[in-house]
N, C-alpha and C positions, 0 to 999 in steps of 0.2 A: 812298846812297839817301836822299832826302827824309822825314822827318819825316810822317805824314799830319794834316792843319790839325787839331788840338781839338774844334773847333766842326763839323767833317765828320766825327770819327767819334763824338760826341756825337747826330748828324741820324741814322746809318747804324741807329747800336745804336737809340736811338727808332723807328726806322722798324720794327724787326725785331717793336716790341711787339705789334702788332696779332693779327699771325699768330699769334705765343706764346699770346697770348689768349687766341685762336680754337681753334687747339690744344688747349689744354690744357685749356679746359673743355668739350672734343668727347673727352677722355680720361676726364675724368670723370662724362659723362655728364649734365652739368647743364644746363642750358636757360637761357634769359637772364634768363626773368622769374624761377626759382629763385636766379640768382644775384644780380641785385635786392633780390630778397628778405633773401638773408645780408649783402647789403654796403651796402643804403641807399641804394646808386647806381642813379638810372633804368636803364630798360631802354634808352632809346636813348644816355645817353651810354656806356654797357657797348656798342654798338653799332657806334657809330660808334671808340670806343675800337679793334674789333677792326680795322673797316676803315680804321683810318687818319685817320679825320675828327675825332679828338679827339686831341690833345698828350698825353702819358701823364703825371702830374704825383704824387709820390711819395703826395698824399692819396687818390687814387685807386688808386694801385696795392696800398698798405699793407692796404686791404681786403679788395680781392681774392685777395691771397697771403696774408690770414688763412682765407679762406672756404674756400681750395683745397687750406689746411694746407702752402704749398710757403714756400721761401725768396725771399723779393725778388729775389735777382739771375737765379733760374730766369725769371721774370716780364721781366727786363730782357735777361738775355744777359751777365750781366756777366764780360770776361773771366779767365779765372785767372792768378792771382800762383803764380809760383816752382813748387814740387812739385805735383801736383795730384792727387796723394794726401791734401793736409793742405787741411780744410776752412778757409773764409774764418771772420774772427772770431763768436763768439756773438751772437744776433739779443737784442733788448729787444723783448717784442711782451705789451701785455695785462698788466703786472706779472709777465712771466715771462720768465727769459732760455731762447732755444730755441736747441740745438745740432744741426743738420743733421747726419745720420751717412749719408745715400747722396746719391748723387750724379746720378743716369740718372732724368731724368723720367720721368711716368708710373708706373705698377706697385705696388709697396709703398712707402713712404717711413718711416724710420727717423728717430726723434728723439728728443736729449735733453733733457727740461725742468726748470728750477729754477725752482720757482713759492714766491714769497713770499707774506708771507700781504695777503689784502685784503680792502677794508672793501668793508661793504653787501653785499646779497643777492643769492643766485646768481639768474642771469640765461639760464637755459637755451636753447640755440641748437639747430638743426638744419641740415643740410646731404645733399649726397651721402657717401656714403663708408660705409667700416665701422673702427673702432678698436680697439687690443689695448693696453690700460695696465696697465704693469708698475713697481710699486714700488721705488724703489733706496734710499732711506733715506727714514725722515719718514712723517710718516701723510697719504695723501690723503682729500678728503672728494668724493665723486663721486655726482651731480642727476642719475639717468638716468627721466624721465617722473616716476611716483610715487613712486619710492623712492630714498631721502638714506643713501646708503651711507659707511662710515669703513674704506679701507684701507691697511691696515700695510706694512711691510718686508717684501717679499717675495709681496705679494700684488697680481693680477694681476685685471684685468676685459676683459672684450669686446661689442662694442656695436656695432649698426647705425647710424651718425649721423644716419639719419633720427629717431630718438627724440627729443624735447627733453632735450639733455645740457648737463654743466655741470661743472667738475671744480676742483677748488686745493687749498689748504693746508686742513688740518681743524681748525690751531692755529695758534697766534703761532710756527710757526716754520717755513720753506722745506720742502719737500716733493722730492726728486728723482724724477722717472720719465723711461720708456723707453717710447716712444708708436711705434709701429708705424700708419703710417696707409693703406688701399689702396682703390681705391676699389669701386663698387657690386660683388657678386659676387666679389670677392679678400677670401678671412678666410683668418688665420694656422692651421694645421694645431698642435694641444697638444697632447697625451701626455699625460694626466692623470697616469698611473703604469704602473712595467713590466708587460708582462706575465708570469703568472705560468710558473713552466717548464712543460711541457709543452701549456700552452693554446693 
C-alpha cells in the first residue's frame, strides 16, 4: 500500500482546523468578538479561520489554544504516537511549562503547570471558563480582581475566569500546580472535611 503524499496529509489535517475551531469554541461557550478579545485576533480572521478562509498558521493558533486553555495539537488534530495512554511531550506556553493530563475534548481539562518565575507586572486576563488551582510544591502568587493572594503547598483556590485573574511564581523560584479547567457552569465538587459521625 502507497505511502500517503506529505503535502496531502498536511492539506487534510489543515482542513480539519476550522471545524475544531468552530467546535470548540461553541463548547465553550464563547462568542467571536469574546474571543478577539483574549487573542488580539480580529474577529473576521477568527472567522474566516473557522470557515476555512484563512490558512491556520502556528501564530494564530498558539493563541487561541492559550485562550481555550487546550493543548495545540487538540486545535490541529495531531495524530498520536505509539501508546495513547502516554501524553505527547510538555507544552512551553507563557514562561511555563504545561502538562496535558486528559485527553477527551470538551468537559473538565486537567493540567500540570511548572511556572518559573517572571519579570514585570501581573497582567490579569479574563475569559470563559471556571478554574480550581491546586498547589503541588512552591508558593503561588494568584491576581484574582482586587485581591493579590500567596499560596503555599497544598493550597488550593477556585475561580470564575470571567474575574480579571493572573497567577505565577510568588518568588525566585518555580511554583508547581494542578490546574483543573471546565468551562462556563462545570465547577469541581470539594469536601471541605469529613463528616462528623452521626450527621
Amino acid at each position: 500500500m502507497e505511502e500517503p503524499d506529505e503535502s496531502r496529509v498536511v492539506a487534510d489535517v489543515l482542513a480539519k482546523v476550522g471545524p475544531r475551531l468552530r467546535e470548540l469554541r461553541g463548547e465553550r461557550g464563547v462568542t467571536l468578538v469574546e474571543l478577539s478579545e483574549a487573542t488580539g485576533i480580529s474577529v473576521s480572521t477568527l472567522s474566516r479561520l473557522e470557515s476555512g478562509g484563512r490558512r491556520a498558521t502556528l501564530e494564530l493558533l498558539l493563541p487561541i489554544a492559550r485562550a481555550h486553555q487546550v493543548p495545540l495539537d487538540e486545535l490541529v488534530g495531531a495524530p498520536e504516537v505509539g501508546d495513547p495512554r502516554i501524553r505527547l511531550a510538555p507544552r512551553e506556553m507563557n514562561g511555563m511549562t504545561v502538562v496535558p493530563l486528559t485527553r477527551q475534548p470538551g468537559g473538565l481539562q486537567a493540567y500540570k503547570m511548572v511556572i518559573g518565575p517572571r519579570g514585570g507586572e501581573p497582567d490579569p486576563q479574563v475569559h470563559e471558563g471556571y478554574e480550581w488551582l491546586y498547589v503541588l510544591a512552591g508558593r503561588l502568587r494568584l491576581v484574582l480582581a482586587e485581591h493579590d493572594l500567596v499560596l503555599k503547598t497544598g493550597e488550593a483556590a477556585e475561580f470564575d475566569t470571567r474575574i480579571p485573574h493572573w497567577f505565577g511564581s510568588a518568588d525566585d523560584r518555580p511554583v508547581e500546580v494542578l490546574s483543573l479547567f471546565g468551562r462556563q457552569g462545570e465547577r469541581m465538587h470539594v469536601r471541605a472535611r469529613p463528616r462528623k459521625a452521626g450527621s
